[in-house]
MARGU-266369 format. One record per residue (C-alpha): residue number from 1; x, y, z. Coordinates in steps of 0.5 Angstrom, whole numbers. Example, Ala and Ser with C-alpha at 12.3 -4.5 7.8 and 13.67 -1.06 7.14 Angstrom:
R  1  25  -9  16
R  2  27  -2  14
This chain:
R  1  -23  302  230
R  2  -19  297  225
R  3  -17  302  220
R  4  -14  306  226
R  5  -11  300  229
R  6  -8  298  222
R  7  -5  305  222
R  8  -1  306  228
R  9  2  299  227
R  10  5  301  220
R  11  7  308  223
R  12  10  304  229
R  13  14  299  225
R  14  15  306  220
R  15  17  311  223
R  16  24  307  226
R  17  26  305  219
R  18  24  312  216
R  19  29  316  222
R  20  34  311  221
R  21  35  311  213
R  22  35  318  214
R  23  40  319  220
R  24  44  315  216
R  25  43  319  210
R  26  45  325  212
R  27  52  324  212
R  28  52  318  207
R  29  48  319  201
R  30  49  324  195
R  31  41  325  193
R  32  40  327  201
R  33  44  334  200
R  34  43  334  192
R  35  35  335  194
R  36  36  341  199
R  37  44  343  199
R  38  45  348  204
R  39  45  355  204
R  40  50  357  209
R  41  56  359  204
R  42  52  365  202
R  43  54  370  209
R  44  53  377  211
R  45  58  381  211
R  46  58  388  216
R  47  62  391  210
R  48  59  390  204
R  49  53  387  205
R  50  54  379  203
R  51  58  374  199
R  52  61  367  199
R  53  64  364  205
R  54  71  362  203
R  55  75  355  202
R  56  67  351  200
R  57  66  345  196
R  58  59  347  195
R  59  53  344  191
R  60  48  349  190
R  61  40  349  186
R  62  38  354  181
R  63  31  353  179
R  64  31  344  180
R  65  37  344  178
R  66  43  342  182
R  67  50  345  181
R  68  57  345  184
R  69  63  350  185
R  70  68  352  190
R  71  70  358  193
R  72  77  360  195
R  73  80  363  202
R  74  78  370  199
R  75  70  368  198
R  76  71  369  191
R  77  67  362  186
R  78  73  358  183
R  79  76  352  180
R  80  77  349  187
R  81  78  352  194
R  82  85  354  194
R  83  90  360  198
R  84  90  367  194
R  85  96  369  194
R  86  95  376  197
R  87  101  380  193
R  88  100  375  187
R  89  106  373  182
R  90  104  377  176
R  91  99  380  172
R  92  92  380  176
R  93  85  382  175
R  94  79  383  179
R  95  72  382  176
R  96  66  385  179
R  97  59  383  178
R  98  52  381  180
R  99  49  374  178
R  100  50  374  171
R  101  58  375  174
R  102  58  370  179
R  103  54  365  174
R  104  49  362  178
R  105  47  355  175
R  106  55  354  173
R  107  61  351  175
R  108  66  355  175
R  109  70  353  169
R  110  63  354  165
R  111  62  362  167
R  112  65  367  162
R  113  70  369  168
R  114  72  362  168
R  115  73  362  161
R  116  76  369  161
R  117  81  366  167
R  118  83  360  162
R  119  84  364  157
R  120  89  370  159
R  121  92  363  164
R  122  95  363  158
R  123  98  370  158
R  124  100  369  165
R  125  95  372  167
R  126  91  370  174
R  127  83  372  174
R  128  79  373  180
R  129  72  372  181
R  130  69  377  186
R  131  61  377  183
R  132  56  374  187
R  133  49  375  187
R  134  44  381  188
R  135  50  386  188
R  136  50  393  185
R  137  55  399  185
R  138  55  400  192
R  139  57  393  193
R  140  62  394  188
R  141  65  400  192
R  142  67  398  198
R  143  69  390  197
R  144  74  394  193
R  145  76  398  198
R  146  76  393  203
R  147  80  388  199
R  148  85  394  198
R  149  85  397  206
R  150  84  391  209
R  151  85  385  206
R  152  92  387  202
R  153  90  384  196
R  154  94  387  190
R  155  91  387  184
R  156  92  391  178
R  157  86  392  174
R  158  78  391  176
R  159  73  390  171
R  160  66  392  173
R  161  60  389  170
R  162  54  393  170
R  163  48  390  171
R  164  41  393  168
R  165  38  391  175
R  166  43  395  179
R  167  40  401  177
R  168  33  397  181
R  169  38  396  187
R  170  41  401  188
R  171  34  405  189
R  172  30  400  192
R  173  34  393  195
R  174  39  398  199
R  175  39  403  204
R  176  43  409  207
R  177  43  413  213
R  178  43  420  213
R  179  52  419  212
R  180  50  416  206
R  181  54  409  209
R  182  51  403  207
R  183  46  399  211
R  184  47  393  213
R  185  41  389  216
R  186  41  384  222
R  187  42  377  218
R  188  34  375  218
R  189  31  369  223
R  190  27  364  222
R  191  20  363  224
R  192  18  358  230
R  193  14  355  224
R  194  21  355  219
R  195  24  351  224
R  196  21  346  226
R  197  19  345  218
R  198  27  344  217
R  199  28  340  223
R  200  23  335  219
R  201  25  336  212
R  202  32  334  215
R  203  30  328  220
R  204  24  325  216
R  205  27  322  210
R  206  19  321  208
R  207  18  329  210
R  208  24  330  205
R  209  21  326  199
R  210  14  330  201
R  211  18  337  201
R  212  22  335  194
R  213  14  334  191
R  214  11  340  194
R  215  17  343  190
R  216  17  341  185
R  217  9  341  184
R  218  9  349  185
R  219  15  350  180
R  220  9  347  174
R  221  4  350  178
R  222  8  357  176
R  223  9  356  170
R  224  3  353  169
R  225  0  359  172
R  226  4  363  168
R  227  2  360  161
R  228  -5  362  164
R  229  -3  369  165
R  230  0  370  158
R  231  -7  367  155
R  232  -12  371  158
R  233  -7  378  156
R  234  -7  376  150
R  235  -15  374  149
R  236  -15  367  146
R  237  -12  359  149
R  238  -5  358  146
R  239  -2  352  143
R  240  5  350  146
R  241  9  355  141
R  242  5  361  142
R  243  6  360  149
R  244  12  360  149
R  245  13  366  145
R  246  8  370  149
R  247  11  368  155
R  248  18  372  153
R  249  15  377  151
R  250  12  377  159
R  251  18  376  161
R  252  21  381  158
R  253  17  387  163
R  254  20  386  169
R  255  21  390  174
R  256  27  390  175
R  257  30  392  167
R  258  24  395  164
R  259  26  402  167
R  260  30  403  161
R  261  24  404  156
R  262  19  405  162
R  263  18  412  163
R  264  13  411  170
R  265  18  406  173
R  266  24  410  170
R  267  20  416  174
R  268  19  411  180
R  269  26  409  181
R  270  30  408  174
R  271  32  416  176
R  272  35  416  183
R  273  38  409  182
R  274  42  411  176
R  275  45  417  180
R  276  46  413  185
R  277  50  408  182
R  278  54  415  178
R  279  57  416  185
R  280  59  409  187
R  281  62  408  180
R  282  66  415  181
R  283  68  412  188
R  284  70  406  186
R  285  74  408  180
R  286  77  415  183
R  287  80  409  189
R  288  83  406  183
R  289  86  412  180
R  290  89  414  186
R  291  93  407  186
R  292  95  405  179
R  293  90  401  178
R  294  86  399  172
R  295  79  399  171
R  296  74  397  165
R  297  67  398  165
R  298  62  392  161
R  299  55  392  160
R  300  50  387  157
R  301  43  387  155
R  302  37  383  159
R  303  31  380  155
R  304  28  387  156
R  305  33  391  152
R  306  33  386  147
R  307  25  385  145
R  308  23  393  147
R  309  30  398  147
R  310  35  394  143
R  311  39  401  144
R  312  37  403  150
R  313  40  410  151
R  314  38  410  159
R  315  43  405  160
R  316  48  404  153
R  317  49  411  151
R  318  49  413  159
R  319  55  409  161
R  320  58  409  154
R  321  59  417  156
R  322  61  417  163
R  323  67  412  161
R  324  68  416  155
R  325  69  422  161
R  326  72  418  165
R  327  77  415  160
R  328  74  408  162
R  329  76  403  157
R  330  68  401  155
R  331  65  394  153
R  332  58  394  151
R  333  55  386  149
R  334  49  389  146
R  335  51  388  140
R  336  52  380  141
R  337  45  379  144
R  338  41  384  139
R  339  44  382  131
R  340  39  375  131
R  341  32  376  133
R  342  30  376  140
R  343  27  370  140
R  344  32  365  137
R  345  37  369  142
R  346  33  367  148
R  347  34  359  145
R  348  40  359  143
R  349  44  363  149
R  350  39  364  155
R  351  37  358  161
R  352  29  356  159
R  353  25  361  162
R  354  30  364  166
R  355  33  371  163
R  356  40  368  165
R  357  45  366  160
R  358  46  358  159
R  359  53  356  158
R  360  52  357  151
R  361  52  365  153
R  362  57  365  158
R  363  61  362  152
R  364  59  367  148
R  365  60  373  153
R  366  67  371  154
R  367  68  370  147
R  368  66  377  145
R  369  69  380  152
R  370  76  378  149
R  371  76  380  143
R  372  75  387  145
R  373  79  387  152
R  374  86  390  153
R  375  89  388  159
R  376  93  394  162
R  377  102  393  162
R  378  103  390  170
R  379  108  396  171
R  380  101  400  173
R  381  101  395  179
């Protein structure tokens, strides 16, 4: 009975002080947002499934780590949040891209489109950035047909880059009606659990600290899992380096990249989504024809390729002869990422653990990007 009597006075002289630090913390301390920034920047789109909400200053997590950019009125990631002039006063391209485009994990400056961006600046050249996460061919397809239609953005060249996961996407992530429009899904509602489990996280600076711990426990807990998983394949414990070589060679074998060597995933999806991407890349780059408007076509390798399929015909040799037929200028970073062993490649340009470029591979991306881009005249505007 003392115990309990103790207990509920602490908690009766805590739990005005906990809620009172942290209804002031809301507003006025930077680890309050940095712990757990919010999401609503990333919106649904009724015509091309998702992007950026426009004009935010945002701070943002990839994996436990923190990073801040901004988005301009177009919804695009820049430098700082900004008006687009829509008709433009010279020269201007439009890139296009999935995460590794986007840059996840970098401020804008530290991408390679922002390098790139730098760089032609100085040619007078404007670069906007319209990557965003988990987009493929089909996204690409229609937010340049909307920018084109509806928003009136003028432009004069596009540069898709292609990812090796959107192949994955376009067979199993997005969904066709039998008209062959994309699929927009109803934006997806927390639970009653979820809710009550955010309104805690953000009225309770002791359940913040809680839900911070718990995060970051279950990310060592995955990769200590992981670690595990790697040992048994491979039959015997494994010191920190061998773990850390087998595990890339694991991660390597992803779902989402492997189809480019892995008959039974190219059967199961590989096939069908490449077909698909084929129609929305003709799409896309017919629409820009009819207009006068450029378009380059990129690819690059994931870990996958570069440990199991350095040249990876189903991807490399694929697009290479589409853009050859097209008369598609065609650049392939496979060469920047496969001339060292995979294993020094994955320290030098890859974020830990991650099969994304670090800010050493954005740098290298840009570089090799711009030794072999040749941007169009701006009379094809």
């Amino acid at each position: 009975m003392k115990l309990l009597r103790t207990l509920s006075l602490m908690v009766l002289v805590l739990l005005p002080f906990d809620l009172g630090v942290a209804w002031y913390c809301r507003n006025n301390c930077d680890f309050w947002q940095a712990a757990y920034p919010p999401s609503d920047h990333r919106v649904r789109s009724e015509v091309y499934h998702h992007g950026l909400a426009p004009n935010r200053q945002i701070t943002e997590a990839w994996g436990l780590a923190r990073y801040s950019y901004a988005t301009n009125s177009l919804g695009f990631k820049d430098a700082a949040p900004r008006t687009v002039d829509l008709k433009g006063g010279g020269k201007r391209i439009l890139f296009l891209g999935d995460s590794f485009t986007e840059g996840k994990g970098f401020a804008y400056a530290d991408t390679f489109v922002g390098r790139v961006g730098g760089a032609l600046a100085k040619q007078g050249v404007e670069v906007l950035n319209a990557g965003v996460d988990s987009s493929a061919p089909v996204i690409y397809r229609l937010k340049v047909k909307h920018l084109l239609e509806t928003v009136g953005l003028k432009f004069n060249e596009v540069v898709v880059f292609l990812d090796v996961s959107d192949i994955y996407d376009q067979a199993r992530r997005y969904r066709w009606d039998g008209k062959g429009n994309l699929i927009v899904p109803p934006a997806p509602q927390p639970s009653l659990g979820d809710r009550a489990r955010l309104w805690l996280r953000d009225v309770s600076l002791l359940a913040r600290f809680g839900f911070v711990a718990y995060d970051h426990l279950r990310a060592i807990a995955a990769f200590a899992n992981q670690r595990l998983e790697v040992s048994n394949a491979w039959g015997k414990p494994l010191s920190s380096v061998d773990a850390y070589d087998r595990w890339l060679f694991s991660v390597t074998q992803t779902v989402f990249s492997s189809w480019t060597f892995n008959d039974e995933r190219w059967r199961a999806y590989g096939k069908l989504g490449r077909e698909r991407a084929v129609r929305d890349m003709d799409g896309l780059n017919e629409m820009l024809k009819e207009r006068g408007i450029g378009l380059t076509l990129a690819i690059y390798p994931w870990p996958d390729q570069m440990f199991h399929d350095r040249q990876a015909p189903r991807h490399q040799g694929f697009w290479r002869d589409w853009a050859a037929d097209k008369g598609v200028p065609f650049i392939s970073l496979f060469p920047a990422f496969t001339k060292e062993k995979p294993r020094i490649v994955m320290e030098k340009y890859f974020i830990p653990f991650d099969f994304h470029w670090n800010a050493a591979g954005h740098k290298l991306v840009a570089d090799t990007f711009l030794q072999q881009f040749i941007p169009r005249p701006a009379s094809g505007r």
